[in-house]
N, C-alpha and C positions, 0 to 999 in steps of 0.2 A: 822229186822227179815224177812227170807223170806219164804212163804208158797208155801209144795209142796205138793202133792196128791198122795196116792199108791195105788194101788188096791192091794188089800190080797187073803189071802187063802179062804174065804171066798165067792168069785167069782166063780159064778158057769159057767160066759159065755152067759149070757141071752142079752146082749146088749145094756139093758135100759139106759145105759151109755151114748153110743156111740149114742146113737141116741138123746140124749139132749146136746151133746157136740157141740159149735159153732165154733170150731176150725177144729173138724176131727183128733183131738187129739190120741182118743181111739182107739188100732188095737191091732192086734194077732189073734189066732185062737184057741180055748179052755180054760181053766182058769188056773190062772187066765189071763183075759184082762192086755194088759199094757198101759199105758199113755207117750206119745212124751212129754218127760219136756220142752224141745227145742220148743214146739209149745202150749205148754198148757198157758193158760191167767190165769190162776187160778181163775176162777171163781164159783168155787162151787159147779156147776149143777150136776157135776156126783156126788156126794156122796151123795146130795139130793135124784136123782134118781134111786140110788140103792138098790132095796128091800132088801137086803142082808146086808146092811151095811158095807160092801165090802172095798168100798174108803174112807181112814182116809187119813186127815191133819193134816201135821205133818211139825210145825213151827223147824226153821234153822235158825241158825246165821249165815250172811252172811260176810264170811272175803275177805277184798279187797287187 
């Protein structure tokens, strides 16, 4: 299984995201924010961080 992260509708654009994100992941301009899948580690911090509740995980089967 592989874990990804989306920011929803939910996101109002506050940043607290981006700014606990260790990659630089999180950009855009208004909401919601989007997340670089290509660069995120999935490590959790933005949905922690989101007063909003904004970013869900949302497990994938991964076919090879």
């Amino acid at each position: 299984m592989a874990v990804r992260y989306f920011i929803g509708e939910r996101c109002v654009g506050c940043g607290g995201c981006r700014s606990v994100c260790p990659e630089k992941c999180i950009g855009g301009t208004g909401h919601p924010l989007r997340i670089d899948d290509k660069r995120c580690i999935r490590c959790g911090r933005c949905a922690l961080a989101c007063p909003r509740r904004a970013i869900v995980r949302k497990d994938e089967e991964v076919t090879v």
